[in-house]
C-alpha positions in Angstrom: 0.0 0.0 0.0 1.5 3.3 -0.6 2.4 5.8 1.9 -0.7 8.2 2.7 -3.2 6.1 0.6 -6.1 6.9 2.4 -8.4 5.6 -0.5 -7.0 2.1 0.0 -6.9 2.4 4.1 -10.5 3.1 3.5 -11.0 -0.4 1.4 -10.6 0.8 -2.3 -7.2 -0.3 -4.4 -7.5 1.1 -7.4 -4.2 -0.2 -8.4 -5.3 -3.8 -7.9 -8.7 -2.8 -9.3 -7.0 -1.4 -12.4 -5.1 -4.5 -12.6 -8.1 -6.5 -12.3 -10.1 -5.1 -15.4 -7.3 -5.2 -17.6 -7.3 -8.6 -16.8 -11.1 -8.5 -17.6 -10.4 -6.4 -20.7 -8.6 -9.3 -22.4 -10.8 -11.4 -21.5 -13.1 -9.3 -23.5 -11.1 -9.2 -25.9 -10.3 -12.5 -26.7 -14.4 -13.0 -27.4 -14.4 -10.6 -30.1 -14.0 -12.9 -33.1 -16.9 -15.2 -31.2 -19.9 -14.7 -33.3 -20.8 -15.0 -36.5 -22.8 -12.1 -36.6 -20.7 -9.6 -34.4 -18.0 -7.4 -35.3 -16.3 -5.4 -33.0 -14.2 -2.4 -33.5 -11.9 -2.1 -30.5 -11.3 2.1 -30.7 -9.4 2.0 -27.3 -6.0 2.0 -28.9 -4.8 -0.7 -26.3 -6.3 1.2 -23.1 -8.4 -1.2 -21.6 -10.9 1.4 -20.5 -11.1 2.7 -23.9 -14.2 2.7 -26.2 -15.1 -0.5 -27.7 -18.1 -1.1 -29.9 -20.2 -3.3 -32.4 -22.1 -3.7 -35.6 -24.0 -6.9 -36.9 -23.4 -8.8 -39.8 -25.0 -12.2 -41.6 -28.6 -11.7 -40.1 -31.8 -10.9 -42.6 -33.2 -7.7 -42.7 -35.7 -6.7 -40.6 -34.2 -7.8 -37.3 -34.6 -5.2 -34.2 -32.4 -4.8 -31.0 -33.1 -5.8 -27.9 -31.9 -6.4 -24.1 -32.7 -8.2 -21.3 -30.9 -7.8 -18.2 -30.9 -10.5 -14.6 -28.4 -12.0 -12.7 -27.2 -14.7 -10.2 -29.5 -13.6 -7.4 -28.5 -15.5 -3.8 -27.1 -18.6 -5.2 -23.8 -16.7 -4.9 -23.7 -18.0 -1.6 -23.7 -21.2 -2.2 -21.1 -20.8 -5.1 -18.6 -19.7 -2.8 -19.4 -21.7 -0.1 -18.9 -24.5 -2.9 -15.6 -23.1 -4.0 -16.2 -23.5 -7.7 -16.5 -19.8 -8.9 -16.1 -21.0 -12.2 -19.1 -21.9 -12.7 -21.1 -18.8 -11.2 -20.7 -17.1 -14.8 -23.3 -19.9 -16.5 -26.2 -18.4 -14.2 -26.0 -14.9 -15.0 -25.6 -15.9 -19.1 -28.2 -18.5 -18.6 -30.8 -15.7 -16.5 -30.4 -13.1 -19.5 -29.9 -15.0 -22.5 -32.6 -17.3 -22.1 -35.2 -14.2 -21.8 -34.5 -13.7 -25.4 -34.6 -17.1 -26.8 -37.4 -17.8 -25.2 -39.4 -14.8 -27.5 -37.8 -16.5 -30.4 -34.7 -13.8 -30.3 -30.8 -15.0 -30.8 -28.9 -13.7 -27.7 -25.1 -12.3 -28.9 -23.4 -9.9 -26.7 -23.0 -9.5 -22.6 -21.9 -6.9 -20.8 -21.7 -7.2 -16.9 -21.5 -5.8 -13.6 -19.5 -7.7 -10.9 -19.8 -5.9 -7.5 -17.7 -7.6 -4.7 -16.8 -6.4 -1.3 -13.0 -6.6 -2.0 -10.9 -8.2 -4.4 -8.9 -9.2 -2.0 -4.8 -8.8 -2.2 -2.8 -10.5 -4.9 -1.9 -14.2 -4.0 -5.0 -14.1 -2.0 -7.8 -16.6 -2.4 -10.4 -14.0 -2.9 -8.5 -12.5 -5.7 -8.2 -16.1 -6.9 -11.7 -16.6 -6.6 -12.5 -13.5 -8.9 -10.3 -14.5 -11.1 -11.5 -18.2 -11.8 -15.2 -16.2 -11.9 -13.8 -14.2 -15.0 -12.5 -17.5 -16.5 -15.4 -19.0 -16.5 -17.2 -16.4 -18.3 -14.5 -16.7 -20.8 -15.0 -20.4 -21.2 -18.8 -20.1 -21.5 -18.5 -17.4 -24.2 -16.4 -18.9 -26.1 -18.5 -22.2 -26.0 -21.9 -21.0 -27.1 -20.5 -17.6 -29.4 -21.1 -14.6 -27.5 -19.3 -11.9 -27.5 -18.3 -10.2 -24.0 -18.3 -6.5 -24.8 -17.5 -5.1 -21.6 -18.1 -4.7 -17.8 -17.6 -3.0 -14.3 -15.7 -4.3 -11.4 -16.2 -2.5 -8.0 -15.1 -2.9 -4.4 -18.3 -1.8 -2.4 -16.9 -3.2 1.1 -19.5 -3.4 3.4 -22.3 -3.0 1.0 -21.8 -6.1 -0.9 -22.3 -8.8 2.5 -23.0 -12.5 3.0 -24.9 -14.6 5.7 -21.0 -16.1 5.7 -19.5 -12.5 7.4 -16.0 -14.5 6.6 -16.8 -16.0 3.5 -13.8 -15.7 1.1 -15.1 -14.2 -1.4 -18.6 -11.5 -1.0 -20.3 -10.6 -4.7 -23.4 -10.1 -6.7 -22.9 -10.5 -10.5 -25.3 -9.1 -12.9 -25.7 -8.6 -16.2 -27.8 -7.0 -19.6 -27.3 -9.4 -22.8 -27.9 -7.8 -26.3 -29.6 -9.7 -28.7 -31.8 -9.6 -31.9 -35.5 -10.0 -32.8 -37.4 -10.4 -36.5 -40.8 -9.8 -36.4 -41.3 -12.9 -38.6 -40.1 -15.2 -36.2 -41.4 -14.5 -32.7 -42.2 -17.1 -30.4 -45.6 -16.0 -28.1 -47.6 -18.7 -27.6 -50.2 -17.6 -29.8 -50.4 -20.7 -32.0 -50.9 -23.6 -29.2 -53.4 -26.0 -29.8 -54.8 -29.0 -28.3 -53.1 -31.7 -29.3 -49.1 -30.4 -29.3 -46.7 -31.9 -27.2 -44.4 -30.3 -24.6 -40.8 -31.4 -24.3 -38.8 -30.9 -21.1 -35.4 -29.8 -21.1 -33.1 -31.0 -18.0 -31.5 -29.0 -15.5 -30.8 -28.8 -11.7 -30.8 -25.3 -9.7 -30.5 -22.5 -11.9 -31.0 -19.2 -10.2 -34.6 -19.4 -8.8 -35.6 -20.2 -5.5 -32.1 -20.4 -3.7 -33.5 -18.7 -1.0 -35.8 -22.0 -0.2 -32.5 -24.0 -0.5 -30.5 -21.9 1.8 -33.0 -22.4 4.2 -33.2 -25.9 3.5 -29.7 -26.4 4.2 -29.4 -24.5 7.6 -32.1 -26.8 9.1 -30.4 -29.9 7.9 -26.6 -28.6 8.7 -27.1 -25.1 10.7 -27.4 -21.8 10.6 -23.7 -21.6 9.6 -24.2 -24.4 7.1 -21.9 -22.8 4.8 -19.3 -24.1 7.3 -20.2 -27.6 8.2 -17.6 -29.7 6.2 -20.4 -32.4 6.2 -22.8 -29.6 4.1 -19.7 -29.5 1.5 -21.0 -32.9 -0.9 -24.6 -30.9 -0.8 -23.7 -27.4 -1.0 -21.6 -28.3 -4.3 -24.3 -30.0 -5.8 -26.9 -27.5 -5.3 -24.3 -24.7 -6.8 -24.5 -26.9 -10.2 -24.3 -24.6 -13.5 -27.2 -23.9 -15.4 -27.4 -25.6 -18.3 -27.5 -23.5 -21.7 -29.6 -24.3 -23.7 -29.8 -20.9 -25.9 -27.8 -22.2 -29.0 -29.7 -25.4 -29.5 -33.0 -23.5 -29.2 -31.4 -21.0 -31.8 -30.7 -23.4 -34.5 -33.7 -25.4 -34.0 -35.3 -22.0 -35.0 -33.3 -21.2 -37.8 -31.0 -18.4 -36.6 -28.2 -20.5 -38.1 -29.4 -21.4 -41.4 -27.3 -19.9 -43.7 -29.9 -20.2 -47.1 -32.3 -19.1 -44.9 -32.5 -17.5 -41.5 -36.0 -16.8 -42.0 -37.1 -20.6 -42.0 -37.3 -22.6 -38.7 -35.7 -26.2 -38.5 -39.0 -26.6 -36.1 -41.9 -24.8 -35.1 -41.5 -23.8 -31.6 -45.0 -22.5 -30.5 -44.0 -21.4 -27.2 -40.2 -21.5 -24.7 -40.7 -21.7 -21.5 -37.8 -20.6 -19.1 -38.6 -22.2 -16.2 -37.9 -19.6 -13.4 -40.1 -18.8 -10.0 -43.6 -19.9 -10.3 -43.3 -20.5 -14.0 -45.7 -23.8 -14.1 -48.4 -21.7 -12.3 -47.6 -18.2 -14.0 -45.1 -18.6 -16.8 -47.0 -21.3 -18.4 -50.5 -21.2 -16.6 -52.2 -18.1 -16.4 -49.9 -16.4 -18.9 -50.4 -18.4 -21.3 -53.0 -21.3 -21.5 -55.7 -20.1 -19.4 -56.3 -17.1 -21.7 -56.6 -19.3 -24.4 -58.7 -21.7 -22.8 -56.1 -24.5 -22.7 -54.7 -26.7 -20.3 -51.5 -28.9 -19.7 -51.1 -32.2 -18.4 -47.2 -33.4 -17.3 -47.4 -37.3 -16.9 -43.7 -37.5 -17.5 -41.4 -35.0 -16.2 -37.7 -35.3 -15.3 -37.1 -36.6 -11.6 -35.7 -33.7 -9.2 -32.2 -34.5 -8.7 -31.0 -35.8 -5.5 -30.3 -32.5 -4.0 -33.5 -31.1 -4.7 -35.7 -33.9 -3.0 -33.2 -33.4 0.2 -34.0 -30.2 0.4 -37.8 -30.7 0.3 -37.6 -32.9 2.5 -35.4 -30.8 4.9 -37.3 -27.5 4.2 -40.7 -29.4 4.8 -42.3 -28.7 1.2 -45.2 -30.0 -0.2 -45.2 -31.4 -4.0 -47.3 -27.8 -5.1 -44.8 -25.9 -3.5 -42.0 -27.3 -5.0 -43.1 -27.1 -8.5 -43.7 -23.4 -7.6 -40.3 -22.7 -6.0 -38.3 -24.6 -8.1 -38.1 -26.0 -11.9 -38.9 -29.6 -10.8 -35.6 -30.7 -12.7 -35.9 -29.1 -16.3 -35.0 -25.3 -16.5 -37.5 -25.1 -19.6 -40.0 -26.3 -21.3 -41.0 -26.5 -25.5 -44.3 -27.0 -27.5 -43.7 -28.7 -30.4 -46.2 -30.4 -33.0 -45.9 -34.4 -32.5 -44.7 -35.3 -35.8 -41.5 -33.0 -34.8 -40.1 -35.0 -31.6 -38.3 -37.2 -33.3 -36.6 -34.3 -34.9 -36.4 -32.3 -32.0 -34.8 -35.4 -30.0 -31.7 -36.0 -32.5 -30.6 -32.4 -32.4 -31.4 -32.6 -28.4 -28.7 -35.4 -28.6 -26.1 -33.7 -31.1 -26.5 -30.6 -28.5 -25.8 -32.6 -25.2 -29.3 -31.6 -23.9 -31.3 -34.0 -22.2 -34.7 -34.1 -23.3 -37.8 -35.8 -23.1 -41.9 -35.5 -24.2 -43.4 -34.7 -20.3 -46.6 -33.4 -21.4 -49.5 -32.6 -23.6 -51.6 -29.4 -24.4 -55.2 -30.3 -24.2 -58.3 -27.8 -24.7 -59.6 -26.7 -21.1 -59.8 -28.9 -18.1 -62.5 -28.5 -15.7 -60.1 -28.2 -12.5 -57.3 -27.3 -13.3 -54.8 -25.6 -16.6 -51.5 -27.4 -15.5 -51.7 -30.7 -13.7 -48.2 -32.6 -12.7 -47.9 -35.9 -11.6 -45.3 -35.2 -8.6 -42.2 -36.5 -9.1 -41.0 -35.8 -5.6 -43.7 -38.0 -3.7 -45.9 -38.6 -6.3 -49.0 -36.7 -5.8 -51.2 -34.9 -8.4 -50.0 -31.1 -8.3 -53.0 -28.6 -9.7 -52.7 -25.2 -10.7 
């Protein structure tokens, strides 16, 4: 620390700060040749907070701009108290990009904001911590083609906390993903009919109802479960990454058809990101009950391991868990039935596990989305 820093003695380094986002800027950097359909011109003449900005190539005319911004919410605090920051970066890309894929849109640049209470010394396993964050964004980038444009990085000391008041490592990540829409190819939901099939995509925790798993774990481990090395095995698994699913839902769709852009691969009649309450809301009374539908799920994924624990632990009921929590699929897709098998081999050729849970059906006395539980295996009505 330098002599007479009173910045620093008051929990800012902007030295190591400055450090740390030019270590962010090439990580930036190194996602510029990404996408096919983003070119960056990097006017910052090697300055890494210089001006850096984009235009968009290989897409059909018509296409509008959009953004959608989200973030990691409170499963930061089971990241760290897992120890694989790594990971952290393919809940914030998951959170955002799926809210334009799921509108029929093709998700291509992220910009973020990474607040952390300190970024800790160099050498130090905080600093390690960030910097295995950052990585990870890199690696998801580069694996599903987005670019990273840019971000912020700021120490915010006692305003960025923890229920761990010594956990290593004290941040909230956020983030706003550009994408594009064409009018011609929006996804609303306003062609389901009777008769189409719905297609569950796996996934464990994404970034929805961590605060129920929190709880769960402090009544089976303690208040400070985060500390209990026998919590470790459950805390990691709960901390899993989200699953992407964006660039198998954009070729199925067509944004990677190079004759045609325009022309779907399938018809998609509705995406279904399965946040908070999205069986009851999302899909339910945003969807089928003002079009005097209904949805039947015979034949959903089973919750994984962790999520029936901590069910159990929190005391939940099967209703309540499919409203807290995805169930064990992070989304849901209406297809026509003469498409699965089509829909299933690209599933495959993406690494996405799939299967045909449900049915759309015209309106049920009763209920508009009935489950067969596959936590204790009651009959959950919305």
């Amino acid at each position: 620390m330098k002599k007479n820093d009173k910045y620093h003695a008051d929990g800012v380094n902007i030295e190591l700060g400055d450090d740390f986002s030019s270590f962010c800027a090439k990580i930036c950097r190194g996602s510029y040749n990404n996408s096919l359909f983003v070119q960056v011109t990097d006017l910052s003449k090697g300055n890494f907070r210089g001006p850096r900005g984009f235009t968009l190539k290989n897409l059909p005319s018509g296409c509008i701009q959009t953004l959608a911004a989200d973030g990691v919410g409170t499963k930061v605090g089971i990241i760290v108290a897992s120890g694989k920051l790594e990971t952290a970066a393919s809940n914030v890309i998951a959170m955002t990009a799926m809210d334009i894929t799921r509108y029929g849109g093709l998700p291509l640049v992220f910009t973020n904001i990474f607040d952390v209470s300190s970024l800790g010394e160099p050498g130090s396993e905080t600093h390690a911590l960030c910097i295995e964050a950052m990585r990870g964004l890199a690696t998801i980038a580069e694996e599903n083609g987005y670019v990273v444009l840019g971000g912020e990085t700021a120490e915010l000391g006692a305003y960025v906390g923890s229920e761990d008041i010594k956990a290593k490592l004290k941040f909230n990540w956020g983030g706003m993903m550009f994408g594009v829409y064409h009018p011609q190819k929006m996804i609303r939901g306003d062609t389901l009919a009777p008769g189409q099939v719905v297609i569950a995509l796996r996934d464990d925790f994404r970034s929805n109802g961590i605060s129920s798993v929190r709880k769960a774990l402090a009544i089976r481990y303690g208040e400070k479960w985060y500390k209990n090395p026998k919590a470790l095995p459950d805390i990691i698994a709960a901390s899993s990454p989200s699953v992407q699913y964006d660039r198998f839902l954009n070729y199925l769709h067509g944004w990677m058809n190079e004759n045609d852009r325009l022309l779907p691969l399938i018809k998609m009649h509705l995406i279904v990101h399965l946040s908070g309450g999205a069986f009851e809301s999302k899909l339910g009374k945003d969807m089928l009950a003002p079009q005097n539908l209904s949805a039947y799920f015979g034949d959903l994924f089973n919750p994984p391991k962790i999520m029936r624990d901590c069910a159990k632990w929190r005391g939940l009921s099967d209703r309540e868990c499919y409203k807290t929590w995805n169930g064990g699929q992070g989304a849901l897709v209406v297809i026509n039935p003469e498409d699965v098998g089509l829909f299933m081999r690209n599933a495959r050729r993406f690494g996405i596990e799939a299967r045909v849970a449900g049915k759309i059906s015209k309106k049920m006395k009763g209920y508009t989305v009935k489950i067969k539980s596959k936590f204790n295996g009651s009959i959950v009505k919305y």
